[in-house]
KOLKOLLO-42515 format. One record per residue: residue number from 1; residue in three letters; x, y, z of N, C-alpha, C, O in turn. Coordinates in steps of 0.2 Angstrom, whole numbers, padded with zeros to 4 digits. Layout:
# KOLKOLLO-42515
NUM, ALA, X, Y, Z, X, Y, Z, X, Y, Z, X, Y, Z
...
***
This chain:
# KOLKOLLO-42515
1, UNK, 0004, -0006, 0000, 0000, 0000, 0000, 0004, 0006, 0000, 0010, 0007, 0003
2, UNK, 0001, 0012, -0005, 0007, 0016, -0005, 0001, 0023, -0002, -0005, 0024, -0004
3, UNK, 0004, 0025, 0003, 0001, 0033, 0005, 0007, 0039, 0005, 0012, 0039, 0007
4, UNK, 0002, 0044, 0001, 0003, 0048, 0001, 0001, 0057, 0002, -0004, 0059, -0001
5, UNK, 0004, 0061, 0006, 0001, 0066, 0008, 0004, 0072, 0004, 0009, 0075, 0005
6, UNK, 0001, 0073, 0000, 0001, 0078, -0007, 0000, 0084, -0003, -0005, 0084, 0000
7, UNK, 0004, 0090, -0002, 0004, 0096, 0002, 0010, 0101, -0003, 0014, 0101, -0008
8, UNK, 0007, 0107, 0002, 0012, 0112, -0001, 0019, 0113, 0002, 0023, 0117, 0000
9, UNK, 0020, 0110, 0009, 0023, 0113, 0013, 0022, 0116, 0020, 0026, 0117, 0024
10, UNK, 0016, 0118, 0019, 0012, 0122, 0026, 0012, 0118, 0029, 0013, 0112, 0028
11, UNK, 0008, 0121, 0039, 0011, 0119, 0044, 0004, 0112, 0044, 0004, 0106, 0046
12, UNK, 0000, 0115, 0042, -0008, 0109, 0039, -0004, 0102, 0036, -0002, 0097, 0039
13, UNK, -0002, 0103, 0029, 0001, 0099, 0026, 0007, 0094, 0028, 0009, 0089, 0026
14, UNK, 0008, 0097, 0034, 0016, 0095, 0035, 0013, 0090, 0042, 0015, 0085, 0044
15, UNK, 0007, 0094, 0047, 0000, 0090, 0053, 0001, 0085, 0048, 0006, 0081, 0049
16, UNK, -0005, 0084, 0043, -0008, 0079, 0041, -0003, 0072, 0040, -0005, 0067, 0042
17, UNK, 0003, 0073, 0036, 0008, 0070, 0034, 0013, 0067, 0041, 0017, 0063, 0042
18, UNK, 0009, 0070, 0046, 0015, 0064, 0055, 0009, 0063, 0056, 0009, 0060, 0061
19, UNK, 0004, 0063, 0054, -0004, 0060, 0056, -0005, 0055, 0053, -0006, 0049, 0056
20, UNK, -0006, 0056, 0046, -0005, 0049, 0043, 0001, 0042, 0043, 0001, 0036, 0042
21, UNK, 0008, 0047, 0045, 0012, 0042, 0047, 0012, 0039, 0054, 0013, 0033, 0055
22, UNK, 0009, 0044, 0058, 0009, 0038, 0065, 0000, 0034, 0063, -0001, 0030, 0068
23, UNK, -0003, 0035, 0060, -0009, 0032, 0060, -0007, 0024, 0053, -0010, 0019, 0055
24, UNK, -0003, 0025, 0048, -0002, 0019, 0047, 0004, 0015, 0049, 0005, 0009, 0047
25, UNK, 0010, 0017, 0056, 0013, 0015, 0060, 0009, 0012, 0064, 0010, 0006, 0066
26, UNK, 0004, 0014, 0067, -0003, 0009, 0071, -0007, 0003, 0069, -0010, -0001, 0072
27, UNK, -0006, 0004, 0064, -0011, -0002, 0059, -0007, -0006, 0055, -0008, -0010, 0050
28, UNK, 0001, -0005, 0060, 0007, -0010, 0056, 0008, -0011, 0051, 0010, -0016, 0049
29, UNK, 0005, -0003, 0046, 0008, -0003, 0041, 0016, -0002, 0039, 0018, 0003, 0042
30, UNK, 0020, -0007, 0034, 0025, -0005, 0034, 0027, -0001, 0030, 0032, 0002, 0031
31, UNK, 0022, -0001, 0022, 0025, 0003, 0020, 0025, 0011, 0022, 0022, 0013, 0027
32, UNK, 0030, 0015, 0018, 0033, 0022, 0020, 0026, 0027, 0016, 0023, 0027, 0011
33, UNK, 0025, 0031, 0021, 0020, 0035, 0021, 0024, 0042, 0017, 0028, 0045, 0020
34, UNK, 0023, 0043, 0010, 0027, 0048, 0006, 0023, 0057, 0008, 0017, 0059, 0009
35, UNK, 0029, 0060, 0007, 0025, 0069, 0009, 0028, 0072, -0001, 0034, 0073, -0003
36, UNK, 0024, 0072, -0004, 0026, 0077, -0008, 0024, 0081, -0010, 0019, 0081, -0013
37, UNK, 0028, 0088, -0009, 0027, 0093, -0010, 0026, 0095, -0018, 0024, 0101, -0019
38, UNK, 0028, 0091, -0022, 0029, 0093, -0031, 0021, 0096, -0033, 0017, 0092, -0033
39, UNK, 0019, 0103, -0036, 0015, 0106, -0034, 0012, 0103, -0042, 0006, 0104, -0044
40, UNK, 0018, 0100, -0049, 0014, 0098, -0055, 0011, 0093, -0052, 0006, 0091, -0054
41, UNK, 0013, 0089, -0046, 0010, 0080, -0044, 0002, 0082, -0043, -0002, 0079, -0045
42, UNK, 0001, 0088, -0040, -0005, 0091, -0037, -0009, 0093, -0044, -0015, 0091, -0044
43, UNK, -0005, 0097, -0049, -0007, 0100, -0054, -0011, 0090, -0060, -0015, 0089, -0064
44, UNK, -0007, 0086, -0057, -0009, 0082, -0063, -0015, 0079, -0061, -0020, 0079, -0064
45, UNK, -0015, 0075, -0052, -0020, 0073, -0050, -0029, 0075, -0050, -0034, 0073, -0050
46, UNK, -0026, 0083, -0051, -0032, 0085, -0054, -0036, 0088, -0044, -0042, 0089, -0044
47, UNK, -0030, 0087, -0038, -0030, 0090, -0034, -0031, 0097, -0033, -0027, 0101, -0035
48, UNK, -0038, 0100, -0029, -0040, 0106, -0028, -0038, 0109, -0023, -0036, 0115, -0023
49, UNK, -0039, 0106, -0017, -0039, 0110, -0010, -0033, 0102, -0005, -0032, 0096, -0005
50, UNK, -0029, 0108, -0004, -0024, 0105, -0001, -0024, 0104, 0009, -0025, 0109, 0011
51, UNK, -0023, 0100, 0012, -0019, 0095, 0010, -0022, 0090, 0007, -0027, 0092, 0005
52, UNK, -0021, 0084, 0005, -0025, 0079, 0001, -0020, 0072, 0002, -0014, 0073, 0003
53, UNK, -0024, 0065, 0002, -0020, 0060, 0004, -0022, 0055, -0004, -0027, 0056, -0006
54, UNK, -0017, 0052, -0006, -0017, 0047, -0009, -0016, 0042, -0008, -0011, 0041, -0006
55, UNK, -0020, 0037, -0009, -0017, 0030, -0007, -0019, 0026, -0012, -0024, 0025, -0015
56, UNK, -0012, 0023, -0015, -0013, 0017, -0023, -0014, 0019, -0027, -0016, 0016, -0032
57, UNK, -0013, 0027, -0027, -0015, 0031, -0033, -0022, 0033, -0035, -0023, 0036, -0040
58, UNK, -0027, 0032, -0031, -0033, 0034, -0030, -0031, 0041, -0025, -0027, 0040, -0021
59, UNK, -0037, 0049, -0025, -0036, 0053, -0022, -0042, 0051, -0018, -0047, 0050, -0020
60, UNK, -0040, 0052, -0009, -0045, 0048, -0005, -0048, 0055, -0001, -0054, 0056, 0002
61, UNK, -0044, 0058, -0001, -0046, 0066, 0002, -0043, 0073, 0000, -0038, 0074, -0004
62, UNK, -0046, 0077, 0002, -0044, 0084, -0001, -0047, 0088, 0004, -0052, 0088, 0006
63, UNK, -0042, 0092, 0006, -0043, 0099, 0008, -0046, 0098, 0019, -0049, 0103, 0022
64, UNK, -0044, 0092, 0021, -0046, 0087, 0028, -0039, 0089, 0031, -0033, 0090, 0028
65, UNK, -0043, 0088, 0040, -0038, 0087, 0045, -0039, 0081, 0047, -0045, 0080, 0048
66, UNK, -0035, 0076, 0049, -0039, 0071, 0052, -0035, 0068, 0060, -0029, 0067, 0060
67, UNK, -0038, 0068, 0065, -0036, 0063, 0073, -0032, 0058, 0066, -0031, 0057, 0060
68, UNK, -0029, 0053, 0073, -0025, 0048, 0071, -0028, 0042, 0070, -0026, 0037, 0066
69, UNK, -0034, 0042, 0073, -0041, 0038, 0073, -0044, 0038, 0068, -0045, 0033, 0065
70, UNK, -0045, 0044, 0065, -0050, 0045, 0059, -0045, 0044, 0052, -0047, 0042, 0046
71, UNK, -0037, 0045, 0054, -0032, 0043, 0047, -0034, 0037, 0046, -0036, 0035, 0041
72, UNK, -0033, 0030, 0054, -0034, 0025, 0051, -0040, 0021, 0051, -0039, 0015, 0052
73, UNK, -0047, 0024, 0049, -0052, 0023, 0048, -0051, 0024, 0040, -0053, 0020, 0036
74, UNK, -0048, 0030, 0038, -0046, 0032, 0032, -0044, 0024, 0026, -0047, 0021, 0022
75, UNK, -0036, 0025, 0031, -0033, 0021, 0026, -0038, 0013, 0025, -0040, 0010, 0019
76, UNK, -0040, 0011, 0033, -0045, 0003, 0032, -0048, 0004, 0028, -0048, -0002, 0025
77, UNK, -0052, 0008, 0024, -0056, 0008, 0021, -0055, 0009, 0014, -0059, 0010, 0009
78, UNK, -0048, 0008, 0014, -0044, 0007, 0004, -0041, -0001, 0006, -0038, -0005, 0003
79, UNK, -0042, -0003, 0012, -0040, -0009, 0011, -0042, -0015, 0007, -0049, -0014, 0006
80, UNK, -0040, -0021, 0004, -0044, -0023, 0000, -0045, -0027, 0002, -0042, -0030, 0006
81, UNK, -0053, -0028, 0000, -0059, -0034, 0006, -0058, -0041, 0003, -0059, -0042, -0003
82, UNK, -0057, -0046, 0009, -0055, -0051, 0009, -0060, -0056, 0008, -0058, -0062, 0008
***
């Protein structure tokens, strides 16, 4: 599973990004929770309101703060059902 927190830099962007990394560190995910700032990444995904997460290349939110709880109710719910 690949996450990622598409941001500009700001103090929000940068929250959500230790948010989503301690929240899939909790759900022993191993893989690496990605911060990128590249603003064409934002430009191609067709991203409006920032911060924004992606996960597996699907954009799963846009423009949210989330607790640590709510990231990984987030992420479960890109998980694939068994």
């Amino acid at each position: 599973m690949e996450i990622k927190v598409m941001g500009s830099g700001c103090a929000n962007c940068k929250a959500l990004y230790g948010t989503m990394s301690e929240a899939a560190k909790g759900l022993g995910i191993q893989d690496e929770v990605i911060y990128d700032t590249d603003i064409q990444h934002v430009i191609d995904m067709n991203i409006m309101r920032l911060p924004a997460v992606v996960i597996d290349g699907k954009v799963v939110s846009q423009g949210k703060k989330y607790s640590v709880h709510e990231a990984q109710e987030l992420i479960k719910s890109q998980l694939p059902r068994l």
